[in-house]
N, C-alpha and C positions, 0 to 999 in steps of 0.2 A: 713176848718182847716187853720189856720195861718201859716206863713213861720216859724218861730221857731220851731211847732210840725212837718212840714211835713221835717223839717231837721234832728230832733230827732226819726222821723221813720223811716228816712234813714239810718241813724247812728246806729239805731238798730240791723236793719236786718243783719247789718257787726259785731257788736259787740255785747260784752257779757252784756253788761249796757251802757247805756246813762245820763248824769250827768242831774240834775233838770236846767228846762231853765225858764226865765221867758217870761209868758203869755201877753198877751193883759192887759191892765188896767182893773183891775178889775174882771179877769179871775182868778179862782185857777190852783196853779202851778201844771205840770203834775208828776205822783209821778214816777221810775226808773221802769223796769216790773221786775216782779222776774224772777231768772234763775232757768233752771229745766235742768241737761245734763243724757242724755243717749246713748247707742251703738243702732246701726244701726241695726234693727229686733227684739228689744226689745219691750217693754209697758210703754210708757211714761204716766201720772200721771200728770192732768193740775188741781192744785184746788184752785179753784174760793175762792176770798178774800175776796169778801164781808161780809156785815154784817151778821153773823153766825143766826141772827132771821129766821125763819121758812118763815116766810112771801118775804123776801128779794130771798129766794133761789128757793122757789117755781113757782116762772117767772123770767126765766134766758134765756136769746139767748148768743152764742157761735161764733166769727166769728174766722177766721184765716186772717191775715193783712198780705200781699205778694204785693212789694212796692206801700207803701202808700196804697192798696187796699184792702176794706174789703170784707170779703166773708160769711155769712150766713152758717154755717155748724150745726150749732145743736140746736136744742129749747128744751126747760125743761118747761112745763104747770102743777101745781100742781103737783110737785115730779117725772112727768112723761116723759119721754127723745124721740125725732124723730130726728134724721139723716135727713138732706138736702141733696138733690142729687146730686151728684159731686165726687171729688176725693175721699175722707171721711167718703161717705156713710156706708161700709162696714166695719169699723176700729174704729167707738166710738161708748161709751157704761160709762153709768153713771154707779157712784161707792160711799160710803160713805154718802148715803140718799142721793143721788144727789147734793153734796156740789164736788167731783171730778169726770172729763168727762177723761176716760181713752183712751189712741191714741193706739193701737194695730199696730206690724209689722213697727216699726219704719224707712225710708228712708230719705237718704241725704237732699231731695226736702221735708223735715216735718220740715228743719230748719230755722224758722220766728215767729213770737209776736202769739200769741193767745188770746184773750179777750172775757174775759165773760161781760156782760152788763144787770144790772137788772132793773128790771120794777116800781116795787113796796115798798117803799112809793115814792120814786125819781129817776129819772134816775143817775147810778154808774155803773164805768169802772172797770176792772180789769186786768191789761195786766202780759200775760207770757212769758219770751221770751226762745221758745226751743234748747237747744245747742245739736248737733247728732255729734259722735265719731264714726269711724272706726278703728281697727289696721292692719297697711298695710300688705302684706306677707312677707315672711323670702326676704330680699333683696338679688337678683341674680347680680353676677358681672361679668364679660366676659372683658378678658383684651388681648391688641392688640395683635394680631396674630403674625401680619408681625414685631414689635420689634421696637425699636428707639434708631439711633447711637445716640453718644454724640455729635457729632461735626455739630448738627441742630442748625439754628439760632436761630430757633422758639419753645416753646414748642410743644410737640407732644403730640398725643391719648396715654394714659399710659394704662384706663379700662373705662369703663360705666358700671354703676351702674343704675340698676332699681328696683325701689317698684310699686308692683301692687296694686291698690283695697284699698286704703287709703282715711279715709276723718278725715278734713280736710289734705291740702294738708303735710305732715310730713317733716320734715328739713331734709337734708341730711350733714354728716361731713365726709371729707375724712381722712383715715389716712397711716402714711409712716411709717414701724416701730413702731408703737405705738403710733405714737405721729399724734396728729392732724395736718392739711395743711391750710394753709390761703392764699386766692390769694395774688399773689407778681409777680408786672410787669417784666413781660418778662423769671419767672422764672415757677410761678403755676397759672394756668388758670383753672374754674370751672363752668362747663355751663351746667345751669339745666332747663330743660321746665317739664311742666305736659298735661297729657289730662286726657280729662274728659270723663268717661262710659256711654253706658248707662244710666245704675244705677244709677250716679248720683256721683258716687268716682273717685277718683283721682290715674292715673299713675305717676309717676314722674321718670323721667332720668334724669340723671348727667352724665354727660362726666367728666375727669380728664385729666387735661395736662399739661404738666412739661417738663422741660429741665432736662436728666438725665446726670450722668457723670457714670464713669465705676462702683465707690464704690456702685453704684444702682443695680448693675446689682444680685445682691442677696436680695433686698430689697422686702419688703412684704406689698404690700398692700391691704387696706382693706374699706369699706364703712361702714356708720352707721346711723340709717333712725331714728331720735327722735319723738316720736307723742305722743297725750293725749289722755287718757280715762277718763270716770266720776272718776275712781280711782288714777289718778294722771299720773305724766309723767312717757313715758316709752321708748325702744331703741330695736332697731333688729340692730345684725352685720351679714355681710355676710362672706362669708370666705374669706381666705386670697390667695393672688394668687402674681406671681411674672411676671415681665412683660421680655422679652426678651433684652437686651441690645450690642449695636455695638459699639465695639473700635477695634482699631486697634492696630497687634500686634506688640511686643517691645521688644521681647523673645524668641527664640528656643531652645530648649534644648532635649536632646535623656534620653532614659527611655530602659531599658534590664531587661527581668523576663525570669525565675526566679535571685530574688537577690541572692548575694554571691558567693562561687566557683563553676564555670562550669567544666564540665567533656564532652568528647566525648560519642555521643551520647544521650545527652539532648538533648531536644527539646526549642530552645532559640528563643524569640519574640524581634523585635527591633525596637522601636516606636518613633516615633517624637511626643514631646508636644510643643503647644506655649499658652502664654499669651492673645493673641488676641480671639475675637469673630467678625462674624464664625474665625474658624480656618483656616490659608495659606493652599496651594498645599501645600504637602510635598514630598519630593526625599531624599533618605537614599546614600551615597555616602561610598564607602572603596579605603584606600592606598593600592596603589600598589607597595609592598615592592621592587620590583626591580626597577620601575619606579622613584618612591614617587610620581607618581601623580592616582588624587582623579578618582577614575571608578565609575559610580553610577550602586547601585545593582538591583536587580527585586522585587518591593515591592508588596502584594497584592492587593484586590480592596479597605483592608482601609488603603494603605497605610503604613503596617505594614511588616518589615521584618521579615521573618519565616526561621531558622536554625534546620532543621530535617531528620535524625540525626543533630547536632553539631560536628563538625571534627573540628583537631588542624591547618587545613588551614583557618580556618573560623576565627584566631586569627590576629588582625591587628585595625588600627587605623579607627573608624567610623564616622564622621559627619552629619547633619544634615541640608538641606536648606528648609526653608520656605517663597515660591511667595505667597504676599499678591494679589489678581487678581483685585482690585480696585484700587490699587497704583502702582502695576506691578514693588514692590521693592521687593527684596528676602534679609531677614536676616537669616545667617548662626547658626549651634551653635557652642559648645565648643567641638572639637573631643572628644573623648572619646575609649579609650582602652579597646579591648577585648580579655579576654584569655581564649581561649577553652582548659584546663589541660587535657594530653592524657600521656596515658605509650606507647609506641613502641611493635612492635612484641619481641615476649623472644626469645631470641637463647640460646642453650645449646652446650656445647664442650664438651667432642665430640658429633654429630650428633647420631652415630651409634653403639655407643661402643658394644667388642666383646672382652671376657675374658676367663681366664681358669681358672679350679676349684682353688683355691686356692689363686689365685695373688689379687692385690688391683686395687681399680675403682677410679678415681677423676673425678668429674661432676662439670662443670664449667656452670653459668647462666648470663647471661647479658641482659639489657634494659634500654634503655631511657626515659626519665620523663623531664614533668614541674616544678617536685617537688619532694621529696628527696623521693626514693621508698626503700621497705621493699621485703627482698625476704623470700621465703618457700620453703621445698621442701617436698613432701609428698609420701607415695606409693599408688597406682593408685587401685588397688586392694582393701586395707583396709582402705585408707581416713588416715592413720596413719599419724603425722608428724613427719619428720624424722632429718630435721635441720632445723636452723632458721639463713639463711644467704644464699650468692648468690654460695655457693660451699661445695659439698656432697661428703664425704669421702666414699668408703665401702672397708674394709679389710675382708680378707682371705675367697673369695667368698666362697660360696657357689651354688649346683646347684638352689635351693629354691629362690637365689638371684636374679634368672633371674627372667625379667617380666618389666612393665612400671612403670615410675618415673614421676610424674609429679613438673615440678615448676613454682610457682605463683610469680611475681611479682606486688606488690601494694602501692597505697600510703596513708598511715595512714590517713592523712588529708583529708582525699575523700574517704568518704565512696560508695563502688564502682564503685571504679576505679581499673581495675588491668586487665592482660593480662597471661594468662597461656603459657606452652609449656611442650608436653609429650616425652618423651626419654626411647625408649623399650634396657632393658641390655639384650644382648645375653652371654650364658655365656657355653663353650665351652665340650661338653660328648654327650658319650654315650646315645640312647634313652632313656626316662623314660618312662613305663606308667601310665596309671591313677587308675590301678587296677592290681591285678598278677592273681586272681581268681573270678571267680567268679558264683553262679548257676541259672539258667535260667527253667524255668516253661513252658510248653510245652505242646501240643496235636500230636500226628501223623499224617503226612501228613498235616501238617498245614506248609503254608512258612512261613518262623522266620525272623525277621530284626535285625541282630544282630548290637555291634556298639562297637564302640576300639577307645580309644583316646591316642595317646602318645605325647610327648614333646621334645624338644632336639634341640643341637645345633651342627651343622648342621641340618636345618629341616628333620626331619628321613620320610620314607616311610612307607608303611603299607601294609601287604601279608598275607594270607588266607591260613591255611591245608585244606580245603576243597573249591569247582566246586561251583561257585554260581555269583549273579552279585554284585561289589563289587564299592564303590563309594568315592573318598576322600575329604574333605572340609576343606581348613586353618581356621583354629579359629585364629590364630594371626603368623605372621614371622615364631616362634619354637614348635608349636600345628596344630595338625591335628587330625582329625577326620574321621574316615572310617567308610562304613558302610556295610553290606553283608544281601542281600536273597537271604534264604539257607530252601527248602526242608527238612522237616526234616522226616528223613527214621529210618528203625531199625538201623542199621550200623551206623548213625550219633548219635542216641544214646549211643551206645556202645563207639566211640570213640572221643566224645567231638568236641571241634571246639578252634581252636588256631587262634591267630591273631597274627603277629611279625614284630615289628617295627625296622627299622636298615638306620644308618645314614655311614659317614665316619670313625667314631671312636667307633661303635659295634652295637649291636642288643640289642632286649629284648623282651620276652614274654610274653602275655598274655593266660589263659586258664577259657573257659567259656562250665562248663559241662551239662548238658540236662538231666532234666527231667519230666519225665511224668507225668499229672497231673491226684490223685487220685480221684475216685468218692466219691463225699460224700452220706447218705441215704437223700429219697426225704424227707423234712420238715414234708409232711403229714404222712409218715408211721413214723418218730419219734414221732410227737404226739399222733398216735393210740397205739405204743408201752407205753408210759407212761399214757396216760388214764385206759389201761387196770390193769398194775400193782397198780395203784391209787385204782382201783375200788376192784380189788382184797386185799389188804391191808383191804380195810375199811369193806369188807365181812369178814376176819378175826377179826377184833377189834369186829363187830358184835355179831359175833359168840361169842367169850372171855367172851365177856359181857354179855352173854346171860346163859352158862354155870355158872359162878360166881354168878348170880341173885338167879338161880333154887340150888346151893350149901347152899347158906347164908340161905333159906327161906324151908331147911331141905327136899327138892324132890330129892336132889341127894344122897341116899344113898349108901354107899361103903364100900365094904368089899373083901376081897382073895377066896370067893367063885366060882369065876371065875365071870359069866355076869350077870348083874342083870339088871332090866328093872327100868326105873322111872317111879312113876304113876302118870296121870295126868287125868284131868277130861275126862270122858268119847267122849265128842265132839270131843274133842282135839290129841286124843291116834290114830289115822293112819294117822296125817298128815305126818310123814318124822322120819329116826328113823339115825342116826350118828354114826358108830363103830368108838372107838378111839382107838388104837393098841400102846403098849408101847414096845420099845426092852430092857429101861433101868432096869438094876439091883434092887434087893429091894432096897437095903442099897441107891439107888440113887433116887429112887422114894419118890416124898410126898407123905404120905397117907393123903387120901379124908376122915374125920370125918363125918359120919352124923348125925342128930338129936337124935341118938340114943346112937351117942359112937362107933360102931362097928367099925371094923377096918378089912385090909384085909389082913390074913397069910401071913406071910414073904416069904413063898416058892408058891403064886400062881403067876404063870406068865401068865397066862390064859388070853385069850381076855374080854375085856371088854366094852359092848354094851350100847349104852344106849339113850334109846326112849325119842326124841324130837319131838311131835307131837303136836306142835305149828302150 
């Protein structure tokens, strides 16, 4: 073979065509081979070009050319097909009367010329050149871990990007935000190798490197692997990932949540933010009002101060420093003022007030605020409100008067925030009780717990007409509560049980009288009593109905002859026979008709029998 062909076999086996070159003087020029493309594990389809005559196809040999080298793979003898032993053996198989030799199981290494060559009437070539496709996997990207400041001379590692399993080798394009990357000295660097499987496909890596500045440090990057199939060009992207970026910070500044007005008793967070990545040490610093110098506070382990409760000492001027540990410069931030809004304890004037029936009461409320506060005053017993202002008039007491007062101090603007304070009136008399009478349910010889509440100003005492153990308990300053067990005898029945409350300014009585509890009948013998009458009742209606039947149906005949018998069938005549006895007058008596008309003298008053031998 001539240098010209064994350059255009070279040129083959890399490329898709080879342009016509000329031969030797006098040679015919070598014609382009066809191209045939398929994926990798497919059925590639090699068919022979020659002269479609019968005679030309029917002695055909088949080599495969792998550089410059031929190789014997298939014979065709009279339409009939053998495999040469080798890689190939097992993978062709004629198709189309033997005019197409099909390649089965397609792999990377089936990519080179194929050539059928016939025998008969002349020797004639026919070259195929096979192109194999892979598509590589979804490309995986892994981007630097450890990060890259901006202040590198050099581009850094940003990600590597790899495609597995790809033939031939697929392009790879980076991209920043969207937009594709092109090497640029000193700024993007892009450095890709492959290897090769097994198989016979191609790995390929890309590194990406770049000089970032801070505005990157939210940037998105991403890879995209371009390859071909018999079908045309096509693209995998991987996802998108963001790489870690170091600058240094320029910034501190303090952050307090919750936003808005603080109250005593929040729970207040006070945080240092900076600009910088990583982020400084941080230390949280407060004035010291009487000093004006900076105290630094106790922050937790992220560096976070925690206000809990919040108290109105907690209000004061806070700062903020942040140690870069690389530069070992600390930038401060802007103080920042904090006001924990609190009300003070309420006082009420007077403390204890103590009045007489009749005269007047003024109640004075006072408290301190951050902020303009609203007073109330309410009664403590019924939730009622009574004024709306920090001072509570009451005229021409009452004893009902006495009892607690509460008031509220609040501040509109804060929803709560506010501080109470209760104020008990005593108000000056005689005991009251809580009852004058009262009756008590009792068994004999059972011990009783009786119990006597009175009220009064001077707290009153409490005493017993009757021997027993007796117990006192304040319910509040002008309430007490006694309690007594007490045997209960005949004699205690007879003369009741007093209790008598008495202070400075008089007494008063209570009476609580005793008595014994009736028996009631047991449940069972009530309902044995009304079953019976039940049953009796519905034996009369029986009965009623029974007489009425033998009336209508002409067997009861009736007449003043005094007793007559009714006849009934002979079976029936000794079962059971009923005297019915009347006291009342004729004139009040109905007469019984029977079937006949008869009727019975107005003067028999005579018994009247009459056989029911049912």
């Amino acid at each position: 073979m001539g240098l010209p062909r064994l350059v255009c076999a070279f040129l083959l086996a890399a490329c898709c065509c080879c342009p016509r070159v000329a031969g030797v003087p006098g040679e015919a020029e070598q014609p382009a081979p066809e191209l045939v493309e398929v994926e990798v594990g497919s059925t590639a389809l090699l068919k022979c070009g020659l002269s479609q005559s019968q005679g030309n196809l029917s002695h055909v040999d088949w080599f495969s050319v792998h550089k410059e080298k031929r190789t014997l793979i298939f014979r065709v003898r009279h339409g009939q097909g053998q495999s040469e032993p080798g890689e190939y053996e097992q993978r062709l198989s004629l198709q189309d009367r033997g005019a197409t030799l099909a390649l089965t199981q397609v792999t990377p290494q089936d990519e080179r010329i194929f050539l059928c060559q016939g025998k008969r009437p002349r020797s004639q070539e026919y070259r195929i050149q096979l192109r194999v496709y892979k598509a590589p996997e979804e490309p995986n990207i892994q981007v630097n871990p450890l990060g890259i400041p901006v202040n590198s001379k050099e581009p850094e590692e940003v990600a590597t990007c790899v495609g597995r399993n790809g033939y031939p080798i697929p392009q790879v394009i980076w991209y920043k935000n969207g937009r594709p990357l092109k090497e640029e000295k000193n700024r993007v660097h892009i450095q890709s190798s492959q290897t090769v499987e097994s198989s016979g496909l191609y790995t390929l890596q890309s590194i990406l490197k770049a000089q970032l500045v801070k505005e990157d440090k939210d940037a998105q990057f991403y890879c995209e692997l371009n390859y071909r199939l018999p079908s045309g060009n096509h693209m995998k992207e991987s996802r998108e990932v963001t790489v870690p970026v170091f600058y240094p910070t320029e910034k501190v500044w303090l952050e307090v949540e919750p936003v808005g007005m603080l109250k005593e008793g929040d729970r207040v967070e006070i945080r240092c933010l900076a600009d910088g990545n990583p982020p400084p040490h941080f230390s949280i610093s407060k004035q010291n009002p009487s000093t004006r110098e900076a105290e630094e506070e106790t922050t937790n382990d992220n560096g976070v101060l925690v206000l809990e409760p919040a108290r109105k000492e907690h209000s004061g001027r806070y700062e903020c420093q942040g140690l870069d540990l690389d530069t070992m410069i600390s930038l401060p931030s802007e103080p920042q003022e904090l006001l924990v809004n609190y009300v003070s304890d309420v006082r009420v004037s007077p403390a204890a007030p103590e009045k007489q029936e009749g005269s007047s009461l003024t109640l004075t409320c006072e408290a301190e605020s951050s902020q303009d506060l609203e007073f109330q005053w309410l009664r403590e017993e019924t939730g009622q409100v009574l004024e709306r202002g920090p001072v509570l008039q009451l005229h021409d007491l009452k004893r009902e008067a006495g009892g607690s007062y509460r008031c509220v101090a609040s501040v509109p603007s804060i929803p709560g925030l506010n501080r109470t304070q209760l104020v008990k009136v005593a108000i000056f008399g005689p005991p009251w009780m809580a009852f004058k009478e009262r009756k008590v349910w009792v068994k004999e010889n059972m011990v009783l717990n009786l119990s006597c509440e009175a009220s009064g100003h001077p707290r009153p005492t409490i005493s017993w007409n009757v021997n027993g153990t007796a117990s006192e308990q304040d319910q509040d300053p002008q309430r007490v509560l006694s309690t007594l067990n007490v045997l209960v005898t005949p004699e205690l029945l007879e003369t009741g049980v007093e209790c008598t409350a008495s202070n400075d300014l008089g007494k008063n009585t209570s009476v609580l009288f005793l008595e014994l509890e009736r028996k009631l009948p047991e449940p069972e013998s009530q309902g044995v009593v009304i079953v019976a009458v039940i049953v009796c009742i519905l034996v009369l209606a029986v009965l009623g109905a029974v007489l009425y039947f033998l009336y209508k149906k002409g067997k009861l005949p009736c007449g003043r002859s005094g007793k007559q018998e009714i006849t009934l069938p002979p079976s029936r005549k000794s079962e059971f026979v009923v005297e019915v006895k009347s006291d009342k007058l004729p004139e009040e008596m109905g007469l019984l008709q029977g079937s006949s008309g008869d009727k019975r003298a107005p003067g028999d008053q005579g018994e009247k029998y009459i056989d029911l031998r049912h």
